[in-house]
C-alpha positions in Angstrom: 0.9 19.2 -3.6 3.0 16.6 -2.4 6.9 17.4 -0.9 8.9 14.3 -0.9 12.3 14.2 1.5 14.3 12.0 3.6 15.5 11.7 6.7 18.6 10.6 8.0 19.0 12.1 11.3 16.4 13.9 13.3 12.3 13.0 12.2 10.8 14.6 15.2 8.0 16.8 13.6 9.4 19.8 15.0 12.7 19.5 13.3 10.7 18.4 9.9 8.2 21.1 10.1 11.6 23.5 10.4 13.7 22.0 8.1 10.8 21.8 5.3 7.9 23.2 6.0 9.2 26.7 4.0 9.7 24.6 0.8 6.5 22.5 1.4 3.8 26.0 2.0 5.8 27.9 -0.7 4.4 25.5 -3.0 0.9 26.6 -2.3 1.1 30.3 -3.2 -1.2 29.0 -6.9 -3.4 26.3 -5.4 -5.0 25.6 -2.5 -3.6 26.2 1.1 -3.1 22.3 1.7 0.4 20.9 1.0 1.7 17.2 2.0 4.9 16.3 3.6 6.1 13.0 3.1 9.2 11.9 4.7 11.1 8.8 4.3 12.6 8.6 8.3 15.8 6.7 7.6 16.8 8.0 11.5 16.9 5.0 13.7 17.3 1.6 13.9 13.9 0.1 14.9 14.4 -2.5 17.8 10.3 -3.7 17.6 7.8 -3.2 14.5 6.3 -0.2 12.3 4.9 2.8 14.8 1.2 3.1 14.8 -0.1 5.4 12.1 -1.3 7.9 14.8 2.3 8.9 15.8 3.4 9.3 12.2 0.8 11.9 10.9 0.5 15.6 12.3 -1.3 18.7 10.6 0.4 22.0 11.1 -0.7 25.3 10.5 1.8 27.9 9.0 1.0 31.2 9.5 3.1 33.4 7.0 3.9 36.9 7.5 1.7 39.4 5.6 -1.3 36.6 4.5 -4.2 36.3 6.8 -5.2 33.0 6.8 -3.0 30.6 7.5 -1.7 27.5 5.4 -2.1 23.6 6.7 0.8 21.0 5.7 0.2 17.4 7.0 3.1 16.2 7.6 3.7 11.9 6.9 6.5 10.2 8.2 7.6 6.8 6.5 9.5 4.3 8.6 12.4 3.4 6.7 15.0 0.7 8.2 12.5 -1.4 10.0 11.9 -4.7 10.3 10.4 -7.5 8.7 7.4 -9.0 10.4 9.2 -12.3 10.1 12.3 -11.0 12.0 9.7 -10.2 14.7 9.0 -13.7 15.0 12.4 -14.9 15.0 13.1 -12.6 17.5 10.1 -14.1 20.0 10.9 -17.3 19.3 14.9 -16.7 20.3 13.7 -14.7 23.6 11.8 -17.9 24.3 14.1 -20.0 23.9 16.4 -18.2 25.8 14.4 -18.0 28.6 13.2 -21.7 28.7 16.7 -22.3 28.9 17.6 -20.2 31.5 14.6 -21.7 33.7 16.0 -24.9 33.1 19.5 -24.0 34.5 17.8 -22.7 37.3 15.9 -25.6 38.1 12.4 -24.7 37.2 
């Protein structure tokens, strides 16, 4: 089972897991105790490239009241307003340039 949501304001997995995570485990009551949450994180304006993979997956573990075992939701987070690579590149090359001509104001 797969949840899909977005995310306009807060994507921390904290506030996903309590905004969502009810909706995402509820669906697991006639299947396995495994459910997805994928999140299109539409929060912030990047300022460099994509996050590494490892800070945009966490599992969590649900425990429900009256079950004994718990349930695990792995919760995905999509960057959404980032970058293109190529901006990336513009970006270095502008810094450079700025800097080169700073240097040369300065006499370097």
């Amino acid at each position: 089972m797969v949840e899909v949501k977005r995310e306009l304001k807060d994507s921390s997995f904290d506030a996903l897991a309590a905004f969502y995570q009810g909706q995402t485990a509820e669906y697991q009551n006639v299947s396995v105790r495994l459910g997805f949450l994928l999140v299109l994180d539409l929060s912030n304006d990047p300022k460099v490239g994509t996050p590494h993979i490892q800070g945009l997956v966490k599992p969590r573990l649900v425990q429900r009241v009256g079950e004994d075992h718990p349930r695990l939701i792995v919760i995905v987070k999509v960057p959404g307003n980032r970058k293109r690579p190529s901006d990336l590149t513009k970006a270095a090359k502008a810094g450079r340039s700025q800097s080169r001509a700073k240097q040369k104001a300065d006499g370097l």
